[in-house]
TORKOL-4160 file (C-alpha; in steps of 0.2 Angstrom, whole numbers, padded with zeros to 4 digits, m for minus):
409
<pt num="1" X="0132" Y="m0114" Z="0057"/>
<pt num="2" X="0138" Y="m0096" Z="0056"/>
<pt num="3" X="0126" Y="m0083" Z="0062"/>
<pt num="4" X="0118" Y="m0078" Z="0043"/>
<pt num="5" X="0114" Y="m0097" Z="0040"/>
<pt num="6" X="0106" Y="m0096" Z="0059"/>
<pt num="7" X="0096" Y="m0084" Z="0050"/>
<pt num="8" X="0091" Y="m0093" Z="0035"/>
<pt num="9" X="0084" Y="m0107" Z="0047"/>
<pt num="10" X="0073" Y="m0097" Z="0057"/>
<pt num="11" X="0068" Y="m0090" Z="0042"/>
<pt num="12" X="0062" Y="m0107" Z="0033"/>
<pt num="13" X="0051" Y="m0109" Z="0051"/>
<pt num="14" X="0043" Y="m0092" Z="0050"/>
<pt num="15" X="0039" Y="m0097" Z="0029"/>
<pt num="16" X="0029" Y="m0113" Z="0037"/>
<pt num="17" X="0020" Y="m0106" Z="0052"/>
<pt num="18" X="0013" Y="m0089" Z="0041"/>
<pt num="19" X="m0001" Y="m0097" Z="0031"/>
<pt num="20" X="m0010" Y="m0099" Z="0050"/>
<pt num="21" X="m0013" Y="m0082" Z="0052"/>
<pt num="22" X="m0012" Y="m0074" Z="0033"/>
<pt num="23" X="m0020" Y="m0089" Z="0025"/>
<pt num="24" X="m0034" Y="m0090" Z="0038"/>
<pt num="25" X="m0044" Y="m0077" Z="0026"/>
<pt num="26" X="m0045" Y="m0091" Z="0013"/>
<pt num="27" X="m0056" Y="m0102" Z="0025"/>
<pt num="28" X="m0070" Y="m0093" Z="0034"/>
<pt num="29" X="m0082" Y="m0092" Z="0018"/>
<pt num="30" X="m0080" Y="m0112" Z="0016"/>
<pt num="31" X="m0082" Y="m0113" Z="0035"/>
<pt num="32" X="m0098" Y="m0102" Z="0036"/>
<pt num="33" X="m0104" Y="m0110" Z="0019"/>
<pt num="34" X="m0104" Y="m0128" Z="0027"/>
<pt num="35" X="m0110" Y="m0123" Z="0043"/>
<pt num="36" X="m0119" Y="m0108" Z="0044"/>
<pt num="37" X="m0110" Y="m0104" Z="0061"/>
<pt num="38" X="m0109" Y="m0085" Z="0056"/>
<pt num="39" X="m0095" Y="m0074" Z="0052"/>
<pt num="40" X="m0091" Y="m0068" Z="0071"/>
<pt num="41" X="m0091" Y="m0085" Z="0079"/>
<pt num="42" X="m0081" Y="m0090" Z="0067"/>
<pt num="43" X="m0069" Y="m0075" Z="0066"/>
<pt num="44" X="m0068" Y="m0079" Z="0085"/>
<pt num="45" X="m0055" Y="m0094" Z="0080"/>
<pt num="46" X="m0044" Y="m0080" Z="0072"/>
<pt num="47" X="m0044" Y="m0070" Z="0089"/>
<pt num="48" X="m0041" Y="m0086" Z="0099"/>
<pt num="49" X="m0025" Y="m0092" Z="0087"/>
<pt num="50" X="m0020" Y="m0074" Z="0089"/>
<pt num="51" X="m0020" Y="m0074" Z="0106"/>
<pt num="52" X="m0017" Y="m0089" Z="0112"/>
<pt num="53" X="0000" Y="m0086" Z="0099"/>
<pt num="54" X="0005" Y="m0069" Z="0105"/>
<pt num="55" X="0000" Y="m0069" Z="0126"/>
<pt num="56" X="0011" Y="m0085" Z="0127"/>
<pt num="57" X="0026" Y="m0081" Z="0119"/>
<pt num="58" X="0035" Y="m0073" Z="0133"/>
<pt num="59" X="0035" Y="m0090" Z="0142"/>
<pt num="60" X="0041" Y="m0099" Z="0126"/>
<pt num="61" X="0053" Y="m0084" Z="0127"/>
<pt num="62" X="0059" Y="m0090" Z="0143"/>
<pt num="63" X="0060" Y="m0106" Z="0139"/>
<pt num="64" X="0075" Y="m0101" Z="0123"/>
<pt num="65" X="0082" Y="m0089" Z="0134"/>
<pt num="66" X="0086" Y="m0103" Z="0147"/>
<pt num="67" X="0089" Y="m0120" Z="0137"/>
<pt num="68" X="0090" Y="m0113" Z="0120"/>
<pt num="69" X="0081" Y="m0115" Z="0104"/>
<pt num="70" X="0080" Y="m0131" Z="0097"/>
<pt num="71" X="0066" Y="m0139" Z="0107"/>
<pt num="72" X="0057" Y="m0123" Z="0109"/>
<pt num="73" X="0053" Y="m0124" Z="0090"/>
<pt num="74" X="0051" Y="m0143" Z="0089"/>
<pt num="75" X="0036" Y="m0141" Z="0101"/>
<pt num="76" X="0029" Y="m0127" Z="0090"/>
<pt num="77" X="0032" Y="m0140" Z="0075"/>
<pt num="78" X="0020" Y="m0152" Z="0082"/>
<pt num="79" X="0006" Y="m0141" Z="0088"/>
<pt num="80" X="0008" Y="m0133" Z="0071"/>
<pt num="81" X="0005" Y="m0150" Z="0059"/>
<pt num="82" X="m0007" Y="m0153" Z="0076"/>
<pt num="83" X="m0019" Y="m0138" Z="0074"/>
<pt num="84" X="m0022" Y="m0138" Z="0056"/>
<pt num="85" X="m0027" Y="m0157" Z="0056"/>
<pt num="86" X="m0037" Y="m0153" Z="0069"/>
<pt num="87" X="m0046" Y="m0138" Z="0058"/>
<pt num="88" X="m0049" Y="m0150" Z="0043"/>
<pt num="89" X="m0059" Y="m0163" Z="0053"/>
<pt num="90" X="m0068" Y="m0150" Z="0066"/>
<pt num="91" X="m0088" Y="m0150" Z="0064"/>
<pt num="92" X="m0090" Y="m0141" Z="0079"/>
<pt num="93" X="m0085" Y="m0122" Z="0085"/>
<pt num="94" X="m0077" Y="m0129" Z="0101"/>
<pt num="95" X="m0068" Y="m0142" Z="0089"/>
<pt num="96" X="m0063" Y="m0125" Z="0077"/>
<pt num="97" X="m0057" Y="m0116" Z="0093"/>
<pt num="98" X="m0047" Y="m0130" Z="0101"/>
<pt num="99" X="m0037" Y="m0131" Z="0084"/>
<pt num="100" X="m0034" Y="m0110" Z="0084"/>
<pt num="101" X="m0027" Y="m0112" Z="0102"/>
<pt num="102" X="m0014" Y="m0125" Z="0098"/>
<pt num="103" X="m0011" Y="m0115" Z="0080"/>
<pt num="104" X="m0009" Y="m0101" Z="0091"/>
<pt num="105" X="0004" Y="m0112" Z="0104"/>
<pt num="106" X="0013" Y="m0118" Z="0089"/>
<pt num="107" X="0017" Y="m0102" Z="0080"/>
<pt num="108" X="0021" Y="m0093" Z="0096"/>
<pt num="109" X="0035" Y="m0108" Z="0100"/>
<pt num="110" X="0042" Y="m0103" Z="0083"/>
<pt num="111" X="0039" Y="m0084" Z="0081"/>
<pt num="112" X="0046" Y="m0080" Z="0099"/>
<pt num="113" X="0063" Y="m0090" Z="0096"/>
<pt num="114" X="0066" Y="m0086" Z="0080"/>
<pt num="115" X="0065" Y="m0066" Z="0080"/>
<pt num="116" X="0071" Y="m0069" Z="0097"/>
<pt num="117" X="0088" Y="m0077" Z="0092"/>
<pt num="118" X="0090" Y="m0064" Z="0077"/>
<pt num="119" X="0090" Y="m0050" Z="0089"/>
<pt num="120" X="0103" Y="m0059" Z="0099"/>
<pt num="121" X="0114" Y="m0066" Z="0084"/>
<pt num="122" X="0116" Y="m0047" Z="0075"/>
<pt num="123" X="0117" Y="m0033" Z="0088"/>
<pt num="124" X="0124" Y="m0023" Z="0073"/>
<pt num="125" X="0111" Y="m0027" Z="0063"/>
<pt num="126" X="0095" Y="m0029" Z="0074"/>
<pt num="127" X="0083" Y="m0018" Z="0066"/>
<pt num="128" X="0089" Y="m0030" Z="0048"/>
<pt num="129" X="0089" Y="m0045" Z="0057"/>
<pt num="130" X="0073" Y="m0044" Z="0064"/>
<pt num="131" X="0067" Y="m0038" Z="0050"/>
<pt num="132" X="0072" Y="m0052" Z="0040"/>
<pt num="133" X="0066" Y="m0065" Z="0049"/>
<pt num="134" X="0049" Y="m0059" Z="0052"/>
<pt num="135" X="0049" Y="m0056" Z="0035"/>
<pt num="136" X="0045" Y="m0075" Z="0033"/>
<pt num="137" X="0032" Y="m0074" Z="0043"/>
<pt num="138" X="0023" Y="m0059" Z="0031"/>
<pt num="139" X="0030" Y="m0065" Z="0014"/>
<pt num="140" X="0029" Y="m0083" Z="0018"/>
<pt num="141" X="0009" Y="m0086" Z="0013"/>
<pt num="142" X="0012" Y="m0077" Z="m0001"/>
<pt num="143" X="0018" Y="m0092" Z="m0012"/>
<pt num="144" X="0005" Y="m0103" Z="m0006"/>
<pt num="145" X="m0012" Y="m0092" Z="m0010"/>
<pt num="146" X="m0012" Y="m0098" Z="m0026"/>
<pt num="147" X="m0012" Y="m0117" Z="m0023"/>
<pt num="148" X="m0020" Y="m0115" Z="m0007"/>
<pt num="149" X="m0036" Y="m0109" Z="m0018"/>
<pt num="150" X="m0035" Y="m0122" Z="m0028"/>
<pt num="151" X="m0035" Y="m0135" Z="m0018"/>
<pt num="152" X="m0050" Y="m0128" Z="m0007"/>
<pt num="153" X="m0060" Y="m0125" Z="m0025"/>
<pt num="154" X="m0055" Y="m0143" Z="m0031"/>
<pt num="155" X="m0056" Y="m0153" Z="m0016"/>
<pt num="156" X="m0063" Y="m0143" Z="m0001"/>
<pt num="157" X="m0054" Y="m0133" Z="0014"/>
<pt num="158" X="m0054" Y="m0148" Z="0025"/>
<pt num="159" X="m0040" Y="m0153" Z="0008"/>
<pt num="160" X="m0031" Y="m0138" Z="0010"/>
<pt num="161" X="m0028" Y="m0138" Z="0031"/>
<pt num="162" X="m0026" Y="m0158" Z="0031"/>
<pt num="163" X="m0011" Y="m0155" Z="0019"/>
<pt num="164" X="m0004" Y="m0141" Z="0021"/>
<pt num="165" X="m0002" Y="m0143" Z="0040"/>
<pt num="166" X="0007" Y="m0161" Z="0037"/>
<pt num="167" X="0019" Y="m0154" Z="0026"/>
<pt num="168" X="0023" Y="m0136" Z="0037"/>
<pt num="169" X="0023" Y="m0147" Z="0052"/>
<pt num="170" X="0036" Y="m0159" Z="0046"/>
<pt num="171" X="0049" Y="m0146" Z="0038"/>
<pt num="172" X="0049" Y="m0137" Z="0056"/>
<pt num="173" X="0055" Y="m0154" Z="0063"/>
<pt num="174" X="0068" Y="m0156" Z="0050"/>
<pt num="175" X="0075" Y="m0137" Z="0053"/>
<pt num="176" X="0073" Y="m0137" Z="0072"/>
<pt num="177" X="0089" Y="m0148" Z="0076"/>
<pt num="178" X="0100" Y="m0134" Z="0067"/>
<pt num="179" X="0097" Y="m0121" Z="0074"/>
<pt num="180" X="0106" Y="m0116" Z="0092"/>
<pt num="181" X="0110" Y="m0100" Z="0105"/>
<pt num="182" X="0120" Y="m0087" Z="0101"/>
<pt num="183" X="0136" Y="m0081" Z="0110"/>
<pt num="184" X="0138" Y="m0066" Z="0118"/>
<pt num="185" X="0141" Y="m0051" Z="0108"/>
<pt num="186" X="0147" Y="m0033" Z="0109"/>
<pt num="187" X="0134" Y="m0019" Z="0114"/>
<pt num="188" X="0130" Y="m0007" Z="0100"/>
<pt num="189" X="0131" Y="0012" Z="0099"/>
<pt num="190" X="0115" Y="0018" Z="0104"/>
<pt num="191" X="0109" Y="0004" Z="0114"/>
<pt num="192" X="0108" Y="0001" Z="0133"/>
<pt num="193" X="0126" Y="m0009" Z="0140"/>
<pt num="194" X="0117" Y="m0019" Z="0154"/>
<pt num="195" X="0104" Y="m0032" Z="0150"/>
<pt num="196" X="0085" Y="m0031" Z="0160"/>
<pt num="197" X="0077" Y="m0045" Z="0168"/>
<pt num="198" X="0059" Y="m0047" Z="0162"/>
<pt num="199" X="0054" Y="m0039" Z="0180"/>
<pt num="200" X="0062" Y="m0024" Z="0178"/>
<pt num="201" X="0058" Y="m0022" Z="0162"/>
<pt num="202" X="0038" Y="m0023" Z="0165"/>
<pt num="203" X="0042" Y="m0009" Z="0177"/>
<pt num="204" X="0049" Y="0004" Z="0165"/>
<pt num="205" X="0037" Y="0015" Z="0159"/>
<pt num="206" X="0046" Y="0015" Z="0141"/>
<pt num="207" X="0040" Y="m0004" Z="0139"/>
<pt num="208" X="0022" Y="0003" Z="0144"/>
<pt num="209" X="0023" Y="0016" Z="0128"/>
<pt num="210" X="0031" Y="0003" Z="0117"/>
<pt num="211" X="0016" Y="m0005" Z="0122"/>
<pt num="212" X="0000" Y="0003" Z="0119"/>
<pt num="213" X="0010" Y="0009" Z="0101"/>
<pt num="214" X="0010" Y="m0008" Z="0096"/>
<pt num="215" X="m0008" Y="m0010" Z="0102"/>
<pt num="216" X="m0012" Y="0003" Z="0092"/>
<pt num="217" X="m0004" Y="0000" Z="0076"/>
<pt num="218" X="m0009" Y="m0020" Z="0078"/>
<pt num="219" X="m0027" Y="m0019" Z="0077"/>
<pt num="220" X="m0028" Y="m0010" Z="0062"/>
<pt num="221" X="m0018" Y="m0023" Z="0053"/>
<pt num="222" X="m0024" Y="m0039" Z="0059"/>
<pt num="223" X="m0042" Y="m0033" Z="0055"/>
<pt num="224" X="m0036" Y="m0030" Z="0036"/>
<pt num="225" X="m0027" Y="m0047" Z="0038"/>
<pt num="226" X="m0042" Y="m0057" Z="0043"/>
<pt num="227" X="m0055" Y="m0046" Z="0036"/>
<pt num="228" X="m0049" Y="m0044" Z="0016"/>
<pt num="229" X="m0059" Y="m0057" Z="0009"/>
<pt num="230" X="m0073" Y="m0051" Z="0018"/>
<pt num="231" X="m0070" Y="m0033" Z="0012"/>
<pt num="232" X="m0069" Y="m0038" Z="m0007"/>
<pt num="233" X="m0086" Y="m0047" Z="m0005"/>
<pt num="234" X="m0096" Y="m0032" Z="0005"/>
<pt num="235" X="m0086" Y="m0020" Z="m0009"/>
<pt num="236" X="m0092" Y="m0034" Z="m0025"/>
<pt num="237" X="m0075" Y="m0035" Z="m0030"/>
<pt num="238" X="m0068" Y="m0050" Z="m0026"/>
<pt num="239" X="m0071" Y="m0060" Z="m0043"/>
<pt num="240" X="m0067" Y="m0045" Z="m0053"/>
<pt num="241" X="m0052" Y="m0047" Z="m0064"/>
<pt num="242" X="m0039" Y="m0033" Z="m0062"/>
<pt num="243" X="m0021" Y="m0033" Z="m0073"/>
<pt num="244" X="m0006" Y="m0028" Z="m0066"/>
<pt num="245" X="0011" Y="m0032" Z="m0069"/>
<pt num="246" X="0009" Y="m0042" Z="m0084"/>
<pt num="247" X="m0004" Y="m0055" Z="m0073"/>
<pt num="248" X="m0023" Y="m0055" Z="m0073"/>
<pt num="249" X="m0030" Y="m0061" Z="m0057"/>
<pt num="250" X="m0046" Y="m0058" Z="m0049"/>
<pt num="251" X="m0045" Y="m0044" Z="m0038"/>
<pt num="252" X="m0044" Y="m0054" Z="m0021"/>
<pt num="253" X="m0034" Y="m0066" Z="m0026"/>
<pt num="254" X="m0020" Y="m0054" Z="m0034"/>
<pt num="255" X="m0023" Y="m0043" Z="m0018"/>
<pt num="256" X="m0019" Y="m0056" Z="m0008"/>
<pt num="257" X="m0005" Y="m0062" Z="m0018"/>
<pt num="258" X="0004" Y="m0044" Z="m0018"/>
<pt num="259" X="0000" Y="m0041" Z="0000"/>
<pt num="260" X="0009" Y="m0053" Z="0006"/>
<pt num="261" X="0023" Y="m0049" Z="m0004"/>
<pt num="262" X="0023" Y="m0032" Z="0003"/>
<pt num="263" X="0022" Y="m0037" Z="0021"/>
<pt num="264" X="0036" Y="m0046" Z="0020"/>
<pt num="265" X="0046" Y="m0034" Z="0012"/>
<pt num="266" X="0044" Y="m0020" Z="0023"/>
<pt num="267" X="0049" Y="m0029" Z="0037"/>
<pt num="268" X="0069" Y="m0030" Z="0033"/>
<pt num="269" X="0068" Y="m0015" Z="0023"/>
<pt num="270" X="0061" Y="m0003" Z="0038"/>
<pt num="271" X="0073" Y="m0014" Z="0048"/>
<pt num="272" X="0086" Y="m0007" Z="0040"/>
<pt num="273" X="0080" Y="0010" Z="0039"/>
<pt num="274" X="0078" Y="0010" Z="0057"/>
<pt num="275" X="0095" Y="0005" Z="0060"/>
<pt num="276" X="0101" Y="0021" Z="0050"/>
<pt num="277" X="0089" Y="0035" Z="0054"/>
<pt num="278" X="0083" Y="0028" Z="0071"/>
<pt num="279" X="0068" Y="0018" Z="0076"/>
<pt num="280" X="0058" Y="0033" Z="0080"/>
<pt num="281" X="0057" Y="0041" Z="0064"/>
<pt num="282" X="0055" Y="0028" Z="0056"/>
<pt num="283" X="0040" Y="0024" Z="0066"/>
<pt num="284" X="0033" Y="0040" Z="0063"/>
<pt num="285" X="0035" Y="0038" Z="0044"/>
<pt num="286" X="0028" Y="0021" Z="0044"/>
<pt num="287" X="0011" Y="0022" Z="0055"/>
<pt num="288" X="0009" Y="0040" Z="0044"/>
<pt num="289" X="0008" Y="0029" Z="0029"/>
<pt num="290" X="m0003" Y="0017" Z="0035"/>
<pt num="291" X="m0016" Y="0029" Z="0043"/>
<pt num="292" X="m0018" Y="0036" Z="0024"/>
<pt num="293" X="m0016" Y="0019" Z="0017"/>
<pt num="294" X="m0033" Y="0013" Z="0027"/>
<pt num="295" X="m0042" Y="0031" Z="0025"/>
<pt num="296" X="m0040" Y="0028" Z="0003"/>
<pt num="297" X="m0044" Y="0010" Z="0003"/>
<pt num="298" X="m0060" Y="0013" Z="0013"/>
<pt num="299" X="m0063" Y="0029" Z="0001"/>
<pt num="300" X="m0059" Y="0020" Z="m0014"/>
<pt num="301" X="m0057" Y="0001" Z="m0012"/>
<pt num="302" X="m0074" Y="m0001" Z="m0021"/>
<pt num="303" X="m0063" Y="m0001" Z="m0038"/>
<pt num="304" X="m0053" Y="m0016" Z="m0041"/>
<pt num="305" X="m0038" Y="m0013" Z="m0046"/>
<pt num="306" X="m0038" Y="0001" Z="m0032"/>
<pt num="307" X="m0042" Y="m0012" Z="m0021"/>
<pt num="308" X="m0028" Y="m0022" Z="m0025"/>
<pt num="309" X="m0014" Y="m0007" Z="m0024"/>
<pt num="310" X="m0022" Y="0002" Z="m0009"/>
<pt num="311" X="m0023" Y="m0015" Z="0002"/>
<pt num="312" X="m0003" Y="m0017" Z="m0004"/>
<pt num="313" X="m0001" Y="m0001" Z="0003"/>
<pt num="314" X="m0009" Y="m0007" Z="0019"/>
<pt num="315" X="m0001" Y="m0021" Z="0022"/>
<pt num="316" X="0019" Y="m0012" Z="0017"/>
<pt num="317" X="0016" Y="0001" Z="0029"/>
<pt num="318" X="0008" Y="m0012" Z="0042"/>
<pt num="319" X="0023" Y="m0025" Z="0042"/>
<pt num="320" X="0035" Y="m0015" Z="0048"/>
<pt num="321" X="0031" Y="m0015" Z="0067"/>
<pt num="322" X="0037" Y="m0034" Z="0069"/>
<pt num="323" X="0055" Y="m0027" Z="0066"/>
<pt num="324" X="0055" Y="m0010" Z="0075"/>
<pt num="325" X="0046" Y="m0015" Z="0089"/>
<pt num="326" X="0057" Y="m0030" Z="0095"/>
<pt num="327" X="0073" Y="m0021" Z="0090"/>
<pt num="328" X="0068" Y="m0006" Z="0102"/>
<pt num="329" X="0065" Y="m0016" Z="0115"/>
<pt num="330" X="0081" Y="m0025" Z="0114"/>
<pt num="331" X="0089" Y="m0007" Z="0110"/>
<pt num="332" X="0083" Y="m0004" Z="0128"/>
<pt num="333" X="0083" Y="m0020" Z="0138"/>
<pt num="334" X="0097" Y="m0028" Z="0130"/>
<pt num="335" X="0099" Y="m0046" Z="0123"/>
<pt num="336" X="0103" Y="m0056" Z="0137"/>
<pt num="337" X="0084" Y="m0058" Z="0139"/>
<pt num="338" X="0078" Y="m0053" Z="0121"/>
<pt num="339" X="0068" Y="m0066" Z="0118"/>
<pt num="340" X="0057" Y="m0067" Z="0134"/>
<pt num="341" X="0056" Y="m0046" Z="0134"/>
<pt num="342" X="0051" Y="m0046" Z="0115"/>
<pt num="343" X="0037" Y="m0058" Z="0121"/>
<pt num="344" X="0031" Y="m0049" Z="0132"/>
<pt num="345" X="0030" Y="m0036" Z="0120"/>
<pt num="346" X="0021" Y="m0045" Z="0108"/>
<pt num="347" X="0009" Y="m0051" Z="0119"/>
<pt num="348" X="0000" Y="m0031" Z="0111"/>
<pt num="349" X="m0004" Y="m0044" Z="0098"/>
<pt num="350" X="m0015" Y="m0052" Z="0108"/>
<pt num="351" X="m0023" Y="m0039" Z="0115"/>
<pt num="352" X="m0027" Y="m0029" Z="0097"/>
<pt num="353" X="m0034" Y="m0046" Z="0090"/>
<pt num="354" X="m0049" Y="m0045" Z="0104"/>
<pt num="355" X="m0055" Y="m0030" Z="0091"/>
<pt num="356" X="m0056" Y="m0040" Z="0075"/>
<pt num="357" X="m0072" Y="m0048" Z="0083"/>
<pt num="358" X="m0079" Y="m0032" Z="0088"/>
<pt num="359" X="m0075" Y="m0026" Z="0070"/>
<pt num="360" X="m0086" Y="m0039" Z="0064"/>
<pt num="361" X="m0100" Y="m0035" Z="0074"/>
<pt num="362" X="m0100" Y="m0018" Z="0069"/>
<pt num="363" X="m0101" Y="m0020" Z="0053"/>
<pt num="364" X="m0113" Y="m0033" Z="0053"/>
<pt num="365" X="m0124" Y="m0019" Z="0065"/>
<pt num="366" X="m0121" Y="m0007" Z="0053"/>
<pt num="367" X="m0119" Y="m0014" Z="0038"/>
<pt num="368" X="m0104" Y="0000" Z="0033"/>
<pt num="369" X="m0086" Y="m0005" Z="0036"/>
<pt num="370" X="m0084" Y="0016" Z="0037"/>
<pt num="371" X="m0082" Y="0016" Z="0055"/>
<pt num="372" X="m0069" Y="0002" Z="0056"/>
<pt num="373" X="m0057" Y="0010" Z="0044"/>
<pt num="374" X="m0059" Y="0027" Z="0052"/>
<pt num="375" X="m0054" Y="0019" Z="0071"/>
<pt num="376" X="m0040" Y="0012" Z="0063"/>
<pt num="377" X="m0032" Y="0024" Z="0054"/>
<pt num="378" X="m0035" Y="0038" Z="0071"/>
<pt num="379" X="m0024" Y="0023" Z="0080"/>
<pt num="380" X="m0010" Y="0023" Z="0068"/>
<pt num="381" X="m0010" Y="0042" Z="0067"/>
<pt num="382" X="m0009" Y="0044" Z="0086"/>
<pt num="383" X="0005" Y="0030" Z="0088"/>
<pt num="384" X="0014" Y="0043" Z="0073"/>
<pt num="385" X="0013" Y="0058" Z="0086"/>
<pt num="386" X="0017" Y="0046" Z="0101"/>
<pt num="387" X="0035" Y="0040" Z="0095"/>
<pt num="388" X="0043" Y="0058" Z="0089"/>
<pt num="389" X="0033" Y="0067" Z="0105"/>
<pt num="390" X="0035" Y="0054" Z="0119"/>
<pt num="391" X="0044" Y="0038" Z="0115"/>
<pt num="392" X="0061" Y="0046" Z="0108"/>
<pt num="393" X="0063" Y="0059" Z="0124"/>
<pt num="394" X="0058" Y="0043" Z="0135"/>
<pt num="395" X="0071" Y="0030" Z="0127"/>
<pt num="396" X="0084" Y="0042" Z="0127"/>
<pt num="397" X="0081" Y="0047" Z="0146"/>
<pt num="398" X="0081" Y="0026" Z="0149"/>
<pt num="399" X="0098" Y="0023" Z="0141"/>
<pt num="400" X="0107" Y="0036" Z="0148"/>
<pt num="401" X="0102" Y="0032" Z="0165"/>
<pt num="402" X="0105" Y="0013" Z="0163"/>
<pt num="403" X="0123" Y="0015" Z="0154"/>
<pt num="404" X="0127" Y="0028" Z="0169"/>
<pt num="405" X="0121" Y="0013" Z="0181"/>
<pt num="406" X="0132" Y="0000" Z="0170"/>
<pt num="407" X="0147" Y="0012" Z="0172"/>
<pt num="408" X="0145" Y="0014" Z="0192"/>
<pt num="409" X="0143" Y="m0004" Z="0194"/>
């Protein structure tokens, strides 16, 4: 298989592992509704998936980087159909969690080695490439909301996770066996010519910026991402019908729908602006977005079809970090080691996803999501200032001394 059909498959795995995290949204008011666990403890699932996906991808990483990816991503296959078999028949929180932890196993064995091999397979291309395939993983749930509904209204969500786990599990297995490493290639223009192990590269301080950037801009979007549905309740819009585009939808639904759209776009599309502009420009234009697009749809997300376009905005502006952040880190560290590097990277998931409990709890304190949307968007506005002002003097000071290195050696 030729590098572009390497992509295509990786692609297919992100479509099946997205409904994990962006269909998650759909379940907790059936959950909550049967059992009267409570919004948090339940929501605590979503931080566990999140983390348990995002702090283990760096070993997954290691594993592709060492024996390729292949049986790194028939793993994640199983613990995939696995977890959400689990979820349908779990009656307990324990039971609940245990299913988010190997969700969360699952889609990091997928996630890591795919977007891992994209960086490796188009060094001309890495913002695009990146971009494309976690593109999958933002557009992927949006063709499934629909029927995902249905089946919870017409047969219950313990129908929804039972199927659709079989069937996202199986297609994973069948992809799996095509896809394989990538040979060497030629170092870029504007990327570093010697590749750092992980151990140098969790001693560079520009890994530490990258870092609390992604941090940063992660928590705002994965508490949009698990707290939608919730939001369209506490705003009473949720049922309301909005027309757009030719469709009528109820407002939740069509926001749903759209958003994911949205977030799958912008991954390839800021990819690609990032590989002409830069990656820190395009980061500041980006995060500038999304810190306005969180400030008007807590100002105005009361009206429905403001809902709807506001939390698109959100989401387009929030995408983008899974394409600029692995393809600077690889633009630093180099590819011999991109996928366990961007792991360790993406382990900032992790660590933003222990706010969307707290996020919870605030507003159930409260009783006003006003606080939660102004942290966010402060976050994204500093992570704005941050890669003009630090990051881009830093990176540039890191690759010159590591080609002058590369050239002495």
């Amino acid at each position: 298989m030729g590098r572009w059909l390497q992509l295509l498959a990786g692609v297919v795995c992100m479509v099946m592992i997205a409904n994990l995290q962006y269909g998650w949204t759909l379940f907790v008011q059936p959950i909550d509704a049967k059992y009267g666990w409570g919004r948090p403890a339940i929501q605590v699932a979503f931080t566990i998936f999140v983390v348990t996906e995002a702090w283990l991808v760096p070993l997954e990483g290691w594993f592709v980087d060492r024996f390729g990816p292949r049986r790194v991503v028939l793993a994640g296959g199983l613990f995939v159909g696995t977890a959400w078999v689990i979820n349908a028949y779990a009656d307990s929180l324990p039971l609940l969690y245990l299913g988010a932890a190997l969700g969360g196993i699952g889609v990091g064995c997928v996630y890591g080695t795919c977007v891992g091999s994209a960086l490796k397979w188009f060094p001309d291309r890495r913002g695009l490439a990146a971009g494309i395939t976690a593109a999958g993983f933002g557009v992927g749930s949006a063709f499934t909301i629909i029927p995902i509904q249905r089946v919870i209204h017409g047969s219950g969500y313990e129908a929804a996770f039972l199927w659709f786990g079989l069937g996202q599990g199986l297609i994973i297995l069948a992809i799996a066996p095509l896809l394989r490493a990538a040979p060497p290639q030629e170092t870029m223009a504007k990327q570093t010519s010697r590749s750092y192990s992980p151990a140098e590269t969790l001693r560079s301080p520009v890994f530490w910026l990258l870092y609390l950037m992604m941090v940063l801009v992660s928590a705002g979007g994965l508490m949009a991402t698990a707290q939608l549905a919730p939001i369209a309740h506490e705003f009473h819009v949720a049922d309301v019908p909005v027309s757009l585009l030719s469709l009528t939808l109820p407002a939740l639904t069509f926001a749903l729908s759209i958003d994911r759209v949205l977030n799958g776009v912008t991954r390839p599309f800021f990819g690609w602006v990032s590989d002409r502009i830069g990656r820190e420009s395009t980061m500041f234009i980006a995060f500038a977005l999304e810190a306005v697009g969180i400030l008007a749809l807590g100002a105005y997300g009361h009206d429905p079809l403001l809902f709807v376009l506001l939390g698109g905005m959100v989401f387009f502006a929030w995408g983008e970090i899974y394409s600029l952040f692995p393809s600077t880190c690889t633009d630093c560290y180099g590819s011999r080691y991109a996928a366990t590097n961007a792991g360790l990277l993406y382990t900032a998931k992790g660590v933003a996803s222990l706010l969307v409990p707290v996020a919870s709890l605030l507003v159930a304190e409260t009783g006003n999501w006003h606080i939660v949307f102004t942290a966010a968007a402060a976050m994204n506005a500093l992570a704005a200032v941050l890669a003009i002002l630090v990051l881009r003097p830093m990176r540039i000071r890191l690759m010159a001394r590591s080609n002058l290195i590369r050239g002495r050696s």
